[in-house]
C-alpha positions in Angstrom: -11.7 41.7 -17.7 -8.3 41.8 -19.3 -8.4 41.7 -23.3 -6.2 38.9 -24.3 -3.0 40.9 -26.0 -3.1 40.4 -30.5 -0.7 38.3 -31.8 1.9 40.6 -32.3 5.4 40.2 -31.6 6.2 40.0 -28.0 8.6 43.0 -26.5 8.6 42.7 -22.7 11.1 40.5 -20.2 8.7 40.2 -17.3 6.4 38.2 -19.5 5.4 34.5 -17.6 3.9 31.7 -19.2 1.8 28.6 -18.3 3.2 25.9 -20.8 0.8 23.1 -21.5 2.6 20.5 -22.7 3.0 16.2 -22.5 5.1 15.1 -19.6 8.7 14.1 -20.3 8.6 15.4 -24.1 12.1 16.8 -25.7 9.7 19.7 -27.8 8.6 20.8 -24.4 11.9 21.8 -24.1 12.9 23.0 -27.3 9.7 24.9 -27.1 10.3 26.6 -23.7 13.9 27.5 -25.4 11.7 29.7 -27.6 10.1 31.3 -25.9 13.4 32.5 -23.5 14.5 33.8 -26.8 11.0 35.7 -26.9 11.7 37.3 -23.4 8.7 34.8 -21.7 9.4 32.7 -18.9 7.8 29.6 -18.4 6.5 29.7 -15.0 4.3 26.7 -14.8 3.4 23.3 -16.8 0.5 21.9 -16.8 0.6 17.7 -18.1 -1.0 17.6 -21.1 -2.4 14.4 -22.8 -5.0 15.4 -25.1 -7.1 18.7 -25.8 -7.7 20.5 -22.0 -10.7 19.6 -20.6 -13.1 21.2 -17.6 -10.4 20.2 -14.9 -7.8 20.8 -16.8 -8.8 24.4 -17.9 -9.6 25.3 -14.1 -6.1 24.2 -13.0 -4.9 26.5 -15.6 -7.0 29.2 -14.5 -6.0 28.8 -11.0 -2.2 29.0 -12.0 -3.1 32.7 -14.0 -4.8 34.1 -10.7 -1.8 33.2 -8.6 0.7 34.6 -11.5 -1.4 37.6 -12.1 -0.9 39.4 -8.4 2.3 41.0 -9.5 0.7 44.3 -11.6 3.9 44.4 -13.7 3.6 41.0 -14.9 1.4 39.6 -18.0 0.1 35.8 -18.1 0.2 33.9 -21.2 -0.6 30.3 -22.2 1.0 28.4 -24.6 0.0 24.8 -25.6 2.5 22.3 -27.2 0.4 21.3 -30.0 -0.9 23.2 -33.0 -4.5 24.4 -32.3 -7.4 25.2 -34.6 -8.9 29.0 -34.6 -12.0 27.9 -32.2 -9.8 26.2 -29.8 -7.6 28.7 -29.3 -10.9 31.1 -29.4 -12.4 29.1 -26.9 -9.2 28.8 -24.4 -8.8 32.4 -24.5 -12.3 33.8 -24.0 -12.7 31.4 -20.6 -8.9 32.1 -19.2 -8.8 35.6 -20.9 -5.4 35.7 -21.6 -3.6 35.3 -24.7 -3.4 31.7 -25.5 -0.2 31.0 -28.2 0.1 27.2 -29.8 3.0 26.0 -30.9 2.9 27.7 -34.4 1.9 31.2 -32.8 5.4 30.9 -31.0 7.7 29.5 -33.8 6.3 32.0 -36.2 7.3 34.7 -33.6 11.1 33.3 -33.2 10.8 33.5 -37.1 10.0 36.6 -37.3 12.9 38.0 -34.7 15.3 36.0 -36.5 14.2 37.1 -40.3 17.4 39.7 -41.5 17.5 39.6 -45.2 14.0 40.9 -47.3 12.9 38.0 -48.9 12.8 35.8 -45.4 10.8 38.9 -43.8 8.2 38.4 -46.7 7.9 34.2 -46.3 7.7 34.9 -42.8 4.7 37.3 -43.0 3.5 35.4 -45.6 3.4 32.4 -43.2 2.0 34.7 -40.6 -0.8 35.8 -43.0 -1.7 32.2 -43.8 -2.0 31.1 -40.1 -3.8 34.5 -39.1 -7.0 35.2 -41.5 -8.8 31.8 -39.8 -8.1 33.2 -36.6 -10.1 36.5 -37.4 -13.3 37.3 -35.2 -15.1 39.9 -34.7 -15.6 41.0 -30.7 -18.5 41.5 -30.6 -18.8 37.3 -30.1 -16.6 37.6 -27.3 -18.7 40.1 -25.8 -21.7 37.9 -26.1 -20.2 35.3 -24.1 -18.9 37.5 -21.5 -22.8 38.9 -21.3 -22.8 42.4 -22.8 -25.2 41.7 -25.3 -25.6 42.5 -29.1 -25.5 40.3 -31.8 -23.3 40.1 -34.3 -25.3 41.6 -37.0 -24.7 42.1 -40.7 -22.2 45.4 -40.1 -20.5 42.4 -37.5 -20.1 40.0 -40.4 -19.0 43.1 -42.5 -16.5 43.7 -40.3 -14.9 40.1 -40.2 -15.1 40.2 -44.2 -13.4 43.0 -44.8 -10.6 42.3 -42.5 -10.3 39.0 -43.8 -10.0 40.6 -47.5 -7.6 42.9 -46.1 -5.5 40.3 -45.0 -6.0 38.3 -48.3 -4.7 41.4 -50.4 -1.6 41.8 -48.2 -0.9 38.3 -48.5 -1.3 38.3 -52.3 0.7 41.7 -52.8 3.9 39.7 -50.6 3.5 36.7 -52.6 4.4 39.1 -56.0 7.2 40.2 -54.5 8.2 37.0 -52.6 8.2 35.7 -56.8 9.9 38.6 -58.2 13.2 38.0 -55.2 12.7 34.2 -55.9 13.4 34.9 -59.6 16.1 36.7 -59.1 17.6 34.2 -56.9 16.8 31.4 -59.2 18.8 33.6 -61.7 21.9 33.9 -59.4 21.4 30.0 -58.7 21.4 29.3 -62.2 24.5 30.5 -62.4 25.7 28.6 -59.8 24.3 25.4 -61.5 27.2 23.8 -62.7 29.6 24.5 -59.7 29.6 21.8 -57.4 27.6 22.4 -54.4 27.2 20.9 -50.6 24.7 22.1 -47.9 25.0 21.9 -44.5 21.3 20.3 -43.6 20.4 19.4 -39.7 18.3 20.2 -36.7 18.1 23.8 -35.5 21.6 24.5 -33.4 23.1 21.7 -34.5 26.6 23.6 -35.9 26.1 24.3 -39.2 26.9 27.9 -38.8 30.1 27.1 -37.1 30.9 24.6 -39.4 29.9 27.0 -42.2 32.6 29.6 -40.8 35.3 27.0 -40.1 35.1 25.2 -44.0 34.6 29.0 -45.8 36.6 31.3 -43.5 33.3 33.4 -43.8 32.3 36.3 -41.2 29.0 34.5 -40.7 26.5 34.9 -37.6 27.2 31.9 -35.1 24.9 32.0 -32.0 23.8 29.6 -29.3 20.3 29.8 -30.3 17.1 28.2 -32.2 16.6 28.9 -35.4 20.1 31.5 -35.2 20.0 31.0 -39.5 16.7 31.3 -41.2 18.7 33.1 -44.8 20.2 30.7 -46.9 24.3 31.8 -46.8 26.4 30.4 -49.8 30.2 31.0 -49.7 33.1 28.9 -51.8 34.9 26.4 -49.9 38.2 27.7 -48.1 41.0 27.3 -50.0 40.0 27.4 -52.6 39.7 24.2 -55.1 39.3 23.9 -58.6 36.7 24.0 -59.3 34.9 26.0 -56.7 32.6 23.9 -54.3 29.7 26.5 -52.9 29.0 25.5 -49.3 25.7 26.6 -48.3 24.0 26.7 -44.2 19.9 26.4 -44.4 17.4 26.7 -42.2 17.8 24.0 -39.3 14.7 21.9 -38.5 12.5 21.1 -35.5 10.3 18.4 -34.5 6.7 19.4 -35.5 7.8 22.5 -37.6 4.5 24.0 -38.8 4.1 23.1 -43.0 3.5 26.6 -43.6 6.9 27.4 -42.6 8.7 24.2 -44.6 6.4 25.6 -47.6 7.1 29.3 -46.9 11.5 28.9 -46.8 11.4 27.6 -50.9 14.8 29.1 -51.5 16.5 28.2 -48.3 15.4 24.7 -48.6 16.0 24.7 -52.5 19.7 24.6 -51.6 18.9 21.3 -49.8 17.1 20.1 -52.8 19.3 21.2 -55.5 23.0 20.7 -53.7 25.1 17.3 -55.0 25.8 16.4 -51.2 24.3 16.7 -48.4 26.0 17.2 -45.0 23.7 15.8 -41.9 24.7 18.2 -39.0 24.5 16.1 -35.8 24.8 17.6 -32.7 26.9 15.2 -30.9 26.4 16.2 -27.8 22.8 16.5 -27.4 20.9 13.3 -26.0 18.3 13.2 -28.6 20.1 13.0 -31.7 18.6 10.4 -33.0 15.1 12.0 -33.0 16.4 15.2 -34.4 18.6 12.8 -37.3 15.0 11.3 -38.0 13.8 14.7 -38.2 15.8 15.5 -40.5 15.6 12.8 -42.8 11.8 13.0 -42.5 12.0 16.8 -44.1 14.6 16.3 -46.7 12.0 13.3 -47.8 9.2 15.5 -47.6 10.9 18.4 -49.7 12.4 15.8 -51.6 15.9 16.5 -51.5 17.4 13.0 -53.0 21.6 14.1 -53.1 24.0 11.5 -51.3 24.3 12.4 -47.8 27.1 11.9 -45.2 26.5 12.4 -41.4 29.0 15.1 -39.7 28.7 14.5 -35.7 29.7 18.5 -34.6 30.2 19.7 -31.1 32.6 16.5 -30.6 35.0 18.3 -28.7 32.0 18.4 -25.7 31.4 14.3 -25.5 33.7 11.7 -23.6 36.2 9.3 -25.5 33.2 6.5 -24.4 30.0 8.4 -26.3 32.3 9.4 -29.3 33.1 5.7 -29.7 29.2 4.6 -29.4 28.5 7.3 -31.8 30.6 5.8 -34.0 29.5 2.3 -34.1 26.0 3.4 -33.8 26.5 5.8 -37.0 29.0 3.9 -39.3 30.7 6.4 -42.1 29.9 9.3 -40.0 32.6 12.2 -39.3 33.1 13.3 -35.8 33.8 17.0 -36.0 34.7 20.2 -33.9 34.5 23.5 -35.5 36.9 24.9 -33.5 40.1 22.0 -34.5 41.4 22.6 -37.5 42.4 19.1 -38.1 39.1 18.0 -38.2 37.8 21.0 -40.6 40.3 19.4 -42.8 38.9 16.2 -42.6 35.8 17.4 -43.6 37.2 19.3 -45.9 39.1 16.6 -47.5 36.0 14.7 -47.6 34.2 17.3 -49.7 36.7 17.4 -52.1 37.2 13.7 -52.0 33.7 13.2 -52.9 33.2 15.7 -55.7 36.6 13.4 -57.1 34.8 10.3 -57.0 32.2 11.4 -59.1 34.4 13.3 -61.9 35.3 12.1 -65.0 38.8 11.8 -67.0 39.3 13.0 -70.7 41.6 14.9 -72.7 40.2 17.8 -74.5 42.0 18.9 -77.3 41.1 22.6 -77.7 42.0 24.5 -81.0 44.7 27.7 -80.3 41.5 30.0 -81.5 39.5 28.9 -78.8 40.3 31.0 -75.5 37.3 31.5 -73.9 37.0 27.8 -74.2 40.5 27.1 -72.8 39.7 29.6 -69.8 36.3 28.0 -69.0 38.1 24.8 -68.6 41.0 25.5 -66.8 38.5 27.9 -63.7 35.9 24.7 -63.7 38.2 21.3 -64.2 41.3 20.3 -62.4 44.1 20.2 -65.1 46.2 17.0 -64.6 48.6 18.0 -67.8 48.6 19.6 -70.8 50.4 19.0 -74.3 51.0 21.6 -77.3 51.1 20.3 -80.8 49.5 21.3 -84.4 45.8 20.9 -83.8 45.8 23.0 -80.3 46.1 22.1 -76.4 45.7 18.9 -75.5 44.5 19.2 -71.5 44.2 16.2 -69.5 41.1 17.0 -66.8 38.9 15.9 -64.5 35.6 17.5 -64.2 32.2 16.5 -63.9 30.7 14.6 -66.4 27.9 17.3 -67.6 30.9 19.8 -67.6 32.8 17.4 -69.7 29.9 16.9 -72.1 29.3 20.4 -72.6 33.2 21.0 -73.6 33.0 17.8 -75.8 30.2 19.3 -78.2 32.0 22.7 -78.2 34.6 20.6 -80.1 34.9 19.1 -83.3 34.4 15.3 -83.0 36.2 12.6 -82.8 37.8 10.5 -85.5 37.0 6.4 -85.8 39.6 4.0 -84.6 38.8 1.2 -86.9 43.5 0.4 -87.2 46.5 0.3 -86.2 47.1 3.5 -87.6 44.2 4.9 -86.6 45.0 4.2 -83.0 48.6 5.7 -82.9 47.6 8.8 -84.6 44.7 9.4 -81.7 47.8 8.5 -79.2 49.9 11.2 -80.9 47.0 13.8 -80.4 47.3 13.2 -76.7 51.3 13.4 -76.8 52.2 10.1 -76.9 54.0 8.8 -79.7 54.5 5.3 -80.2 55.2 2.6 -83.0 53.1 -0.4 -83.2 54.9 -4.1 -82.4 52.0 -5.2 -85.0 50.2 -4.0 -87.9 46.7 -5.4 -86.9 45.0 -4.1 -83.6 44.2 -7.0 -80.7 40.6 -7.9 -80.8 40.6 -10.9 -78.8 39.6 -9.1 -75.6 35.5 -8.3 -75.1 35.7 -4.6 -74.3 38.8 -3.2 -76.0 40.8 -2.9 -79.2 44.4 -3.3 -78.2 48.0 -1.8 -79.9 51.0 -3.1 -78.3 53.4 -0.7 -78.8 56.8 0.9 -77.7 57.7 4.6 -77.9 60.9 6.3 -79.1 63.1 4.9 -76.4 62.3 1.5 -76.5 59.7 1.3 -73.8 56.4 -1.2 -74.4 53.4 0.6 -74.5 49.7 -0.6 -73.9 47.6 1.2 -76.0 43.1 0.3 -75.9 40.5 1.8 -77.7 36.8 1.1 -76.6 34.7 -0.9 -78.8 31.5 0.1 -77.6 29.8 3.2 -75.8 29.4 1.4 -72.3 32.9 0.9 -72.1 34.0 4.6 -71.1 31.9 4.6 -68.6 33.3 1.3 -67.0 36.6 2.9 -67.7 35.5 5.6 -65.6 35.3 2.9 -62.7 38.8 1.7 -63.4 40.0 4.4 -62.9 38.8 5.5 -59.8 39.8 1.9 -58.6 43.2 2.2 -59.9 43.8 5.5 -58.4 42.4 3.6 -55.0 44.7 0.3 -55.1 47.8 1.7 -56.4 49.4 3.1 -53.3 48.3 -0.3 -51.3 49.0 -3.3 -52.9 52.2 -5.2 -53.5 51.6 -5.4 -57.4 52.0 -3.2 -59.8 48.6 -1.8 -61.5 48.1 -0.3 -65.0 49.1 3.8 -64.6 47.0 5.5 -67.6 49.4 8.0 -68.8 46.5 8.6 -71.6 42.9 8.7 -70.7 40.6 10.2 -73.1 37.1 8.7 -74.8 38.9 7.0 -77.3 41.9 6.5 -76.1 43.8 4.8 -72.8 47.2 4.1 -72.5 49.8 3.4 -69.8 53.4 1.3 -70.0 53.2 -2.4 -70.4 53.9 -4.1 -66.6 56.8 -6.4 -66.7 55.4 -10.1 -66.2 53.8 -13.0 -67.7 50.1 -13.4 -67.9 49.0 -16.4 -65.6 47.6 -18.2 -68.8 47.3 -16.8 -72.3 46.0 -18.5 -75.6 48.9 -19.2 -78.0 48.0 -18.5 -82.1 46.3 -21.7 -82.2 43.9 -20.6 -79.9 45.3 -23.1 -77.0 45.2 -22.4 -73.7 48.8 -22.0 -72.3 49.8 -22.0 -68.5 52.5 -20.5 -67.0 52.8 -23.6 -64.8 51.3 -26.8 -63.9 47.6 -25.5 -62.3 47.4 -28.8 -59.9 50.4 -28.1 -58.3 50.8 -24.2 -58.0 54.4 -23.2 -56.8 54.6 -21.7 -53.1 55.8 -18.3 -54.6 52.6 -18.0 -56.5 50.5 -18.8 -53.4 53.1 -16.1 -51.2 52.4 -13.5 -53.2 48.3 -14.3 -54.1 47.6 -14.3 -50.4 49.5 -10.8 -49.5 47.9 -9.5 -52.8 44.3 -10.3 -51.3 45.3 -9.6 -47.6 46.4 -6.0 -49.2 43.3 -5.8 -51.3 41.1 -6.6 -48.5 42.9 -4.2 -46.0 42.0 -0.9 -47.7 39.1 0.3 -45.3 35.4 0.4 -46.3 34.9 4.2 -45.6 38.3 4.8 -48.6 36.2 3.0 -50.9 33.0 4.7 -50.5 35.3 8.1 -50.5 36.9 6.8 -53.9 33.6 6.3 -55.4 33.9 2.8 -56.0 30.7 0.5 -55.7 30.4 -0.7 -52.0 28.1 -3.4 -51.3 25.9 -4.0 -47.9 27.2 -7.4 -46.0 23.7 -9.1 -47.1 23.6 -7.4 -50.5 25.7 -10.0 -52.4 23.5 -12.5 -51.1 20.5 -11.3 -52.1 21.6 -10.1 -55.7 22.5 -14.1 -56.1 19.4 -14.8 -54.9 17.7 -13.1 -57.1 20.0 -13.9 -60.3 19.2 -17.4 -59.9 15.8 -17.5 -60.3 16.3 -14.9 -62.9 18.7 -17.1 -64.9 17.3 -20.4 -63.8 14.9 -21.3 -67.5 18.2 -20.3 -69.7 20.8 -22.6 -67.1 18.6 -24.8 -66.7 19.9 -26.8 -63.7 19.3 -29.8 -62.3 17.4 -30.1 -59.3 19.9 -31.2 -57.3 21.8 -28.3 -58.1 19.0 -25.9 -57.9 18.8 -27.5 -54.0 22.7 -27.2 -53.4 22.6 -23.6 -54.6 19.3 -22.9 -52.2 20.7 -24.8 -49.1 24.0 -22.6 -49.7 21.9 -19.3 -50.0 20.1 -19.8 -47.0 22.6 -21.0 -44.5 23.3 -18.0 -42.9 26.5 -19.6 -40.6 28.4 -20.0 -44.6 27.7 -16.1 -45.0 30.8 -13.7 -43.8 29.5 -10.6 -42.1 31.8 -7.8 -43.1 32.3 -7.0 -47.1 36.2 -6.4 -48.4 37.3 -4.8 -51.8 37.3 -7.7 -54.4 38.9 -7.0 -58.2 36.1 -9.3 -59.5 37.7 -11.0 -62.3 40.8 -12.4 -61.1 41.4 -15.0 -63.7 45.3 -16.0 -64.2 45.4 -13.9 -67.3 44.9 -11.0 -65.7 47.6 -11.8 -63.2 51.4 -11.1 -63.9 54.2 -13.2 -62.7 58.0 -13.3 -63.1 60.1 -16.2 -63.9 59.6 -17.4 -60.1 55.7 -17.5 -60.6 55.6 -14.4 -58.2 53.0 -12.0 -58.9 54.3 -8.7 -60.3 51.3 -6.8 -61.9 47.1 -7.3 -61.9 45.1 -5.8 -64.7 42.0 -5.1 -65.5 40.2 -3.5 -62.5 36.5 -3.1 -64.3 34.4 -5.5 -62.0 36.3 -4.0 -58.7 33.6 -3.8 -55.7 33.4 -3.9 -52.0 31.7 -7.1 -51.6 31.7 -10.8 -50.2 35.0 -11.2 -49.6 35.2 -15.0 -51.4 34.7 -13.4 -54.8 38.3 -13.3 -55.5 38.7 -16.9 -53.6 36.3 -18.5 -56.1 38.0 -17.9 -59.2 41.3 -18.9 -58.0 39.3 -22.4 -56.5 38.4 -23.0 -60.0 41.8 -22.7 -61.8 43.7 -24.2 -58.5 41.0 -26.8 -56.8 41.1 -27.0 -53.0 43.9 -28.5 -51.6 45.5 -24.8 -52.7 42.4 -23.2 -51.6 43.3 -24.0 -48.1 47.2 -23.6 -48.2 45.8 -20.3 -49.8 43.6 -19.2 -47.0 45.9 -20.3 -44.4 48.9 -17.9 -45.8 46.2 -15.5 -46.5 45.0 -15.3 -42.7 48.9 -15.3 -42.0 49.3 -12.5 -43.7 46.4 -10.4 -41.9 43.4 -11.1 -43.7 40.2 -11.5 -41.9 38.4 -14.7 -42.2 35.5 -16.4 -40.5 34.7 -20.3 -40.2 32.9 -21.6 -43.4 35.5 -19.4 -45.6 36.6 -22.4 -47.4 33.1 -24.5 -48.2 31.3 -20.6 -48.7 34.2 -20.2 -51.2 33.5 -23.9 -53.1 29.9 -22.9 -53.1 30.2 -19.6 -54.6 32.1 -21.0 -57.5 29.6 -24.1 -57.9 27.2 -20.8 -58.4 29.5 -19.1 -61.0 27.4 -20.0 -64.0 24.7 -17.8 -62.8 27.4 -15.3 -62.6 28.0 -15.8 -66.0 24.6 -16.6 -67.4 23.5 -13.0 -66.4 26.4 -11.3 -67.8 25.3 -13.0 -71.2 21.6 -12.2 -71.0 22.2 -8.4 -70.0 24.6 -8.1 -73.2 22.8 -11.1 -76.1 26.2 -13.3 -75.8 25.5 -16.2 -77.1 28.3 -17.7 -76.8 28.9 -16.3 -73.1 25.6 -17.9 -72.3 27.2 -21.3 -73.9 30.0 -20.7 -71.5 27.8 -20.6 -68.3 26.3 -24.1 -69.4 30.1 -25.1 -69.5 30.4 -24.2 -66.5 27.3 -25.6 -65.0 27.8 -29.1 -66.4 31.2 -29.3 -64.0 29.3 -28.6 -61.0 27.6 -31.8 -59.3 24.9 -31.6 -56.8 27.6 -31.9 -53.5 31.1 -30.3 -52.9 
């Protein structure tokens, strides 16, 4: 009898393989794709439910005899399924022919596909690992075929010292797989503070293409499995500043074997360690959601955490119809052809957007002596300005906050704003030189000390200085929503000429505050609130039909919070019962607030961008009550889009609550039935608003506020 061939790599075309595998089952395919790669030929499957049996075993031998006539032609099996070393033993000794599982033949494609050194090593390594069980010595086989002998000590001997022979090879590549995993930890270390995307997905999904279209890089694109196993890291093309490293990794399969995932540490380490990950879909393929699930299922089990954003490639071979279901089915995702350049620049563009969202403002003021300094900054932050004066450079950046941090302690630190003064000197080191309208600084607002100001040619300044450490980073936020609204709504919204740590300041917006409190610590309107003129309503319903326009994917882009349609909901859900011993409402109340929460026909089903604190004084109107300007953008959130329509139900009452939502839907804003009684209810919830706010920061008098506000609220609408 024929000796079934070793487990070496496979070198002849005319090879012809029996495939034993479950009917209808996509790996089937992707495995008989393999093995065309390998030069073998599926000739024959054979169903497979569970592990073969005595029928199914002579089926399988009757399909080698008729295969095996041609002389120039070998016989193989191959079984979709992992098997252990005495199965496979077993299925070769009684069909003697090679028998390959499903790991025999994916180590095999590796092994093809392996170019640089340290991939070579994991794969051996992995080959190693998956080999030394499999050991035997033949003189078992010949036992079972009836030539006698035993196995014997010297037999045993043999099986032993192969075995250790195998075990010192394996431990020998591990050294050197270490000492090359070193040195790229080294080269990544490098790399650590450059922002970093990889292209993550199932195996011939795109990512080389899309690799080559975002980098302009001469990289290997090939219609095949597992085309990429070497991790490939070039700078996004053209170039940004800072540099974003895009890298392509190994693509995944359905029942990869673990020795592989465990063997590829530094291809997958890009996965791990990268800030965003880009899910390369195959749009074309009819079982992408299985390979997406794949996908997710190894970045979990590697534990790669890093926001991710679906990229649907190949787009350019589906009809308008499937791109469209795609779509709807996969929210947020990007539908991409390597080969359009307008759509590599949507990607692109979404890169870059997102590495935005997440950087930081602050001006750095960087001593004339410092030049290494000053050229670290300007290759690794994006420079909005810069200003020369006596203590050095003043750069205005945006970077990412660890970058930022890093500068910062390089520096000296910064003074204490506790004055006036105090606060126009810091001004002056950013460029701006003002005189202050006031000697005393405005400390009636929560989160800011305020200088109202005007510079050398008459022009009134705003000028804020946090008052505690949280602040910049809600600051931060403002900005990003600031930098979102600005082009969209029409009102004019603070523009931070200044924005450092300790320091933000932008030209005071024409207008009137909606109310303020006069120096006696009354409340003063800017007109009668029962009776709001029709100007004021004009303007407040195209302000909200603007705000609420501004797509959901821009605000995700912008990096400004974005809320799931039921997460509002549940958050007030859960606030109540965590504010409920401090409010202490009546039950009555505590039934009008559950009844509310649980009718799901009140709930809208879409979120919109909110500002989140749209009180009159943060509104600005002109002497016709029109609205001019809106300030303070802190609590801005894509969320249920009553919030804004609560606040302005409890300064105006309802009868302008409906005018309101009627010019509001006139103007283009999207509304659903219970808009008006969800809106009455979410104010008669406001206190727990309001009570939470106080716990979170030890308010007392906040808290006293939210009972205030609960006291107005009766147990009806």
């Amino acid at each position: 009898m024929t000796r079934p061939r070793s487990s070496s790599s496979t070198d002849r075309s005319s090879d012809l393989a029996i495939l034993l595998a479950p009917s209808g089952e996509a790996s089937s395919s992707e495995l008989e794709r393999l093995l065309a790669g390998l030069g073998i030929r599926v000739a024959h499957t054979v169903p497979l439910t569970r592990d073969p049996g005595a029928g199914k075993r002579a089926e399988v031998r009757a399909s080698i005899d008729a295969l095996a006539r041609a002389p120039d032609q070998r016989v193989l099996v191959v079984v979709d399924r992992a098997l252990d070393p005495g199965a496979q033993r077993e299925l070769e000794i009684e069909l003697d022919v090679e028998v390959l599982d499903r790991t025999a033949v994916v180590l095999r494609v590796f092994e093809q596909r392996a170019r640089t050194r340290l991939a070579q090593l994991e794969v051996e390594l992995a080959r190693l690992a998956y080999e030394i069980p499999r050991v035997r010595d033949d003189g078992a086989r010949r036992d079972r075929e009836g030539g006698g002998g035993g196995r014997g000590a010297r037999g045993h001997t043999e099986v032993e010292l192969r075995k250790q022979q195998l075990r010192e090879r394996s431990a020998r590549l591990e050294r050197e797989v270490e000492r090359l995993r070193a040195s790229r930890a080294t080269q990544a270390a490098a790399r650590r503070d450059v922002p970093r995307v990889a292209l993550v997905g199932y195996t011939n999904a795109g990512k080389s293409s899309l690799l080559r279209a975002l980098t302009g890089s001469d990289v290997l694109v090939e219609d095949a499995l597992f085309a990429t196993l070497d991790t490939t890291v070039r700078a996004l093309s053209p170039a940004t500043t800072p540099r974003v490293l895009v890298s392509d990794t190994v693509g995944f399969m359905r029942n990869l074997p673990h020795a592989l995932v465990a063997s590829f540490h530094t291809t997958l380490d890009e996965a791990r360690d990268a800030d965003l990950l880009l899910l390369v879909v195959d749009a074309s393929d009819p079982e992408h959601r299985e390979q997406l699930r794949v996908t997710r299922e190894v970045l979990e089990t590697i534990g790669a955490t890093s926001p991710t954003r679906i990229v649907l490639s190949k787009i350019d071979r589906v009809d308008p119809e499937r791109r469209a279901s795609l779509l709807r089915e996969l929210p947020g995702a990007l539908a991409i052809s390597a080969h359009d350049p307008a759509d590599v620049r949507r990607l692109r563009d979404a890169i870059v957007a997102f590495f935005a969202r997440d950087e930081e403002h602050d001006v750095l003021v960087v001593p004339f002596t410092e030049g290494r300094l000053m050229a670290e900054i300007r290759a690794e932050a994006h420079v909005v300005s810069e200003h020369h004066d006596e203590p050095g450079t003043a750069l205005a950046v945006r970077a990412r906050p660890d970058v930022l941090e890093r500068w910062r302690t390089a520096l000296p630190p910064l003074p204490a704003i506790t004055t006036a003064a105090d606060l126009v000197g810091a001004a002056a080191r950013y460029g701006l030189r003002v005189a202050p309208e006031r000697d005393a600084l405005d400390a009636s607002g929560l989160d800011f000390l305020v200088l109202h100001a005007r510079d050398d040619a008459g022009s009134p300044w705003v000028v804020r200085t946090p008052r505690r450490p949280d602040v910049i980073a809600s600051a931060q936020r403002e900005a990003r929503v600031l930098r979102l609204v600005a082009p969209s709504l029409p009102a004019a919204v603070p523009e931070w000429r200044v924005h450092a740590r300790d320091v933000i300041a932008y030209r005071r917006i024409e207008g009137t505050p909606g109310w303020r409190f006069d120096d006696a610590g009354a409340l003063q309107w800017a007109f009668d609130p029962s009776a709001p003129p029709d100007a004021f309503l004009d303007t407040y319903a195209r302000l909200i039909a603007s705000l609420q326009s501004i797509p959901v994917d821009r605000i995700h882009d912008a990096g400004v919070r974005v809320e799931a349609a039921g997460d509002a909901r549940a958050e007030l859900a859960r606030a109540m019962h965590a504010t409920r011993d401090v409010l202490a409402p009546s039950d009555a109340v505590w039934s009008r607030w559950q009844r509310w929460i649980d009718d799901d026909a009140s709930w809208p089903a879409h979120v919109a961008l909110a500002h989140g604190d749209l009180h009159p004084g943060h509104l600005l109107l002109d002497d016709a009550s029109r609205i001019t300007g809106v300030l303070d953008w802190t609590e801005a959130r894509a969320t249920d889009p009553s919030l804004d329509l609560a606040m302005f139900f409890g300064c105006y009452g309802r009868d302008a609550l409906e005018s309101v939502v009627d010019r509001f839907a006139r103007a283009g804003g999207v509304t659903w039935p219970a808009i008006v009684s969800h809106t009455i209810e979410r104010w008669a919830a406001y206190a727990v608003v309001i009570a939470e706010w106080a716990l979170r920061t030890g308010d007392d008098a906040v808290l006293a506020h939210a009972r205030h506000h609960l006291a107005t609220i009766t147990a009806s609408t």
